[in-house]
N, C-alpha and C positions, 0 to 999 in steps of 0.2 A: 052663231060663231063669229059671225062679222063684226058684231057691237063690242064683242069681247077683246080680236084683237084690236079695233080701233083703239078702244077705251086702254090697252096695254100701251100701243105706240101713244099715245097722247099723253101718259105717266112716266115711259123710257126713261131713266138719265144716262151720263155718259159712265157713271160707276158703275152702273148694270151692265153697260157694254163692254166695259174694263172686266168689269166681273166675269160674267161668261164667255170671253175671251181667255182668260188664263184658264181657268178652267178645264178649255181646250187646248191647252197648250201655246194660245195664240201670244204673245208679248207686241200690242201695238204702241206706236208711236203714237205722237200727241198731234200729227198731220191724219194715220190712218183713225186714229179715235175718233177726229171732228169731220173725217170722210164718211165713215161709216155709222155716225151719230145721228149725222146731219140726214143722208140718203135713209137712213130706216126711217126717222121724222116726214120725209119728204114721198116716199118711194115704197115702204113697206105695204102699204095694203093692196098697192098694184102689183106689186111680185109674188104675196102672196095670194092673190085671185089669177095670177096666170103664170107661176113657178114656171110650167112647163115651157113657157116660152122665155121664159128671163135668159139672159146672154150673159153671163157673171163674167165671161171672160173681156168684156167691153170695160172691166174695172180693175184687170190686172195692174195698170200702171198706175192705181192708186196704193198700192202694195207691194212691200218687198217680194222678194221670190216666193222666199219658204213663208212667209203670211197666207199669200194668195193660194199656195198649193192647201194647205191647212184651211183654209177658209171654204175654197171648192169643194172639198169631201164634207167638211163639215154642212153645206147648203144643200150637199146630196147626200147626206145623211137626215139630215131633218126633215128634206124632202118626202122621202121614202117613209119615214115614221109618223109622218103628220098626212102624207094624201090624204088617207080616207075623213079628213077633217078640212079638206081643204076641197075637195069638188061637191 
């Protein structure tokens, strides 16, 4: 499972990110798009090997209000759908 998401974050672009953002309702900006572009490039395979301890809340301030509250459910929605693919 690990090669696979690697091999996903190493293909990501930022349209995919745009994409599954509206998707969810999300509309980001072109600061939050290269925030959260850049950190899943950087950052995704360590949050998802230890989700349970990620602090999402350590990156409200890269997010408007109503982004960040929409972003929170949605990490704890995919959380909870993905565990038993993730320990």
């Amino acid at each position: 499972m690990n090669n696979l998401i690697k091999n996903y974050i190493s293909k990501l672009t930022k349209e995919q990110v745009t994409s599954f953002a509206l998707m969810n309702n999300i509309v980001l900006s072109e600061d939050e798009l290269n925030f959260t572009y850049n950190f899943i490039k950087k950052h995704g395979e360590e949050v998802i090997k230890d989700y349970n301890n990620f602090d999402i809340d350590k990156y409200q301030n890269y997010y408007t209000k109503d982004n960040f509250v929409k972003i929170k459910v949605l990490f704890k929605e995919y959380s909870e759908k993905f565990k038993p693919f993730l320990n």
